[in-house]
C-alpha positions in Angstrom: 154.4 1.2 -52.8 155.1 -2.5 -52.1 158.2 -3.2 -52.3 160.5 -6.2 -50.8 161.6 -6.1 -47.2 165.4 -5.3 -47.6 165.5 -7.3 -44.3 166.5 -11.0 -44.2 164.4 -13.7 -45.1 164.4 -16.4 -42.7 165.2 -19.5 -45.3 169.1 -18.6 -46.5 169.5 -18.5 -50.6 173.2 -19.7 -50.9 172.7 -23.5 -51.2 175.4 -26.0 -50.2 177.3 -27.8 -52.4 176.1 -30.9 -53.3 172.5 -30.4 -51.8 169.4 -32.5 -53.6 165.7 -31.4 -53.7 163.2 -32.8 -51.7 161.2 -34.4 -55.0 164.8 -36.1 -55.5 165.6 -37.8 -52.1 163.9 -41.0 -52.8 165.9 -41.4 -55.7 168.8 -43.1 -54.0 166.7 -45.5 -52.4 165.5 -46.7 -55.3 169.2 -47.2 -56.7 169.7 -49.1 -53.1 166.6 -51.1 -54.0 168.3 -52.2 -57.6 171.2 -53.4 -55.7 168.7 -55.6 -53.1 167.0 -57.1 -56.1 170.0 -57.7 -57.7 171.6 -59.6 -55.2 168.3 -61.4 -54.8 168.3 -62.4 -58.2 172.2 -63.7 -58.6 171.2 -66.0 -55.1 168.7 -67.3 -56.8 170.6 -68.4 -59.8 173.2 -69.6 -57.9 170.5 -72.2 -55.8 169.0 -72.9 -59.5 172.6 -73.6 -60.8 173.3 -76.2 -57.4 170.2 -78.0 -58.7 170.9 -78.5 -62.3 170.4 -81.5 -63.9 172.5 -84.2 -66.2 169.1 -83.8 -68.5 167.6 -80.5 -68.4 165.0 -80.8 -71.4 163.7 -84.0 -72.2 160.9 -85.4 -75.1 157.2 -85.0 -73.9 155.4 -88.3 -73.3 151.9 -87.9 -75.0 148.9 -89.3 -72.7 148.2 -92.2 -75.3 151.8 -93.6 -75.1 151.5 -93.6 -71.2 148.3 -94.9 -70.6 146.1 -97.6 -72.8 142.4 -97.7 -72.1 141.3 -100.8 -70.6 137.4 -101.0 -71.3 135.5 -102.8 -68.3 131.9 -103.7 -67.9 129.8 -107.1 -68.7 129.7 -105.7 -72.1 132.9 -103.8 -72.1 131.2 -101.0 -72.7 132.9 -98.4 -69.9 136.2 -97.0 -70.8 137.6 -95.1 -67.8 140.2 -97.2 -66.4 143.9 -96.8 -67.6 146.5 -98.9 -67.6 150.6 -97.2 -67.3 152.6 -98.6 -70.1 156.0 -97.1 -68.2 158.0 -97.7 -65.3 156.1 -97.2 -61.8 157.3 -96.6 -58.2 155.1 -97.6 -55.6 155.7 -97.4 -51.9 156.5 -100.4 -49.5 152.7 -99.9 -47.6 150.9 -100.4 -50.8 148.1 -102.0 -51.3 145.6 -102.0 -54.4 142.3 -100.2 -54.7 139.2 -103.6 -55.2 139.7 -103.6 -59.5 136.6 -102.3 -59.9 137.2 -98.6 -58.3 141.2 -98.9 -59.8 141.0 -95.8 -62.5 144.8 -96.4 -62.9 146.2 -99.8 -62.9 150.1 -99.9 -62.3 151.4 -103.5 -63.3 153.4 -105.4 -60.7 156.0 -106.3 -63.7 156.4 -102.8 -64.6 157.2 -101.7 -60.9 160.9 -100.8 -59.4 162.1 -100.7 -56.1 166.0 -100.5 -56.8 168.1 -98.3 -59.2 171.6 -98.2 -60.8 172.7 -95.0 -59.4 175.9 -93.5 -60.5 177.9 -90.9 -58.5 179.5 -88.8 -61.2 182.4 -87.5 -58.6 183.3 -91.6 -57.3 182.4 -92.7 -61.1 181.2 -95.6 -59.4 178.0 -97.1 -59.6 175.4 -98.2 -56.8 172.0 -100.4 -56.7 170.3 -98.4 -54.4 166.4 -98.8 -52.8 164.0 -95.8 -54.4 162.0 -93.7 -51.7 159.9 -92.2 -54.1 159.3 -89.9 -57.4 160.2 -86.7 -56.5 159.3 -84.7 -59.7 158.4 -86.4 -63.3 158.9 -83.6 -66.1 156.1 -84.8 -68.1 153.5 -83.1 -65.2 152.3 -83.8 -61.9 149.9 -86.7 -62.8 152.9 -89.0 -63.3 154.5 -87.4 -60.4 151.7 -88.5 -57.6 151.0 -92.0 -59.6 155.0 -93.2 -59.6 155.9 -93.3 -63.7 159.4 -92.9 -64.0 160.2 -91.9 -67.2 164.0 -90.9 -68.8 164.3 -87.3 -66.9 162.5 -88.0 -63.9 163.4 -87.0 -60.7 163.9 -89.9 -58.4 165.2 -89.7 -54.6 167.0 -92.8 -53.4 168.3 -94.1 -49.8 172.2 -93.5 -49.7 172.8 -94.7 -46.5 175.3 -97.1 -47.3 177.3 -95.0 -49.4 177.9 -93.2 -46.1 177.8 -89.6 -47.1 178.0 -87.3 -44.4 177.0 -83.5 -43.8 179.0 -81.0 -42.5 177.6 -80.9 -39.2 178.6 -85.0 -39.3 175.0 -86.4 -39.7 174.7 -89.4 -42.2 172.5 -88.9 -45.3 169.6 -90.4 -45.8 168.1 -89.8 -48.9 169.7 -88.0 -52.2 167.9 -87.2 -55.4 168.8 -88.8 -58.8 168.4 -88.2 -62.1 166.9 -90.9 -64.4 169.4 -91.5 -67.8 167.6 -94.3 -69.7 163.8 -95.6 -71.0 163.0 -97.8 -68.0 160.4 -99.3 -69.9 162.8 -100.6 -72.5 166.0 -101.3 -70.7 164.3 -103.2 -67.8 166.2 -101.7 -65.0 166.8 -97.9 -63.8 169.8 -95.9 -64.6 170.6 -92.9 -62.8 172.7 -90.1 -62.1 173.2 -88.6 -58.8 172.8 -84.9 -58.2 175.5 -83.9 -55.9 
């Protein structure tokens, strides 16, 4: 009784050569996607790779070696203020908290404004002015308070090396990376990152 139409159904059965489902269309997107994320990912390395430093992993500094408790008070009773046992930057327009509100007390003979800076394509070396602690490995503490410790990140003024951009502007400021224990050596040696 029911039987098919012999006439033609609208939608055509022979299917072209080549031709994907609907469900699989996104499919190639995704493999676009890959290549996106891929590329991404090998920029990135290669930005990491420009930054890499003479001293990638250094030894951890434990709190007690950086700081020593200095106990204050009439009976010396209060132990919150620390002293920094290491090497401290501080900037040019500093001036000292009254000692009784100073939680961390930076000693003036443990303080550095210059550094021996050596430029590992000249092999030549430099006493340049510090501009400040740009990253200190041991954590951000020593970071904001100045410590420079072997590994730390320093950035130094290297105007008159006279190193120029491309577009023919003079450079200012260069980071370096500290080579030696401040604190023993009495001076700072370190490398520039180029």
């Amino acid at each position: 009784m029911h039987s098919e139409k012999s006439k033609r159904r609208k939608v055509d059965d022979n299917v072209q050569e080549g031709a994907i489902p609907a469900y699989l269309l996104d499919r190639d997107e995704t493999t676009r996607a890959k290549v996106l994320s891929n590329t991404i990912k090998q920029k990135r390395k290669e930005k990491a790779g420009k930054w890499e430093v003479p001293l990638p992993k250094v030894r951890p500094i434990a709190e007690d070696e950086m700081f020593r408790v200095i106990r204050s008070g009439k009976r010396k009773t209060k132990q919150w203020k620390r002293m920094v046992t290491k090497a401290t930057f501080v900037g040019p327009g500093f001036t000292r908290k009254p000692p009784k509100y100073e939680r961390f007390i930076r000693p003036s003979g443990l303080r550095f404004t210059k550094a021996h800076v050596t430029h590992p394509e000249l092999k030549c070396t430099f006493n340049l002015d510090i501009i400040g602690v740009k990253k200190n490995p041991n954590g951000p503490m020593y970071t904001s308070l100045g410590v420079m410790t072997k590994g730390t990140v320093i950035e130094v003024n290297v105007s008159e090396l006279g190193l120029v951009t491309p577009a023919g502007k003079v450079v200012w400021g260069k980071y370096a990376q500290v080579t030696n224990n401040p604190e023993n050596d009495g001076c700072i040696n370190a490398v520039l990152l180029v």
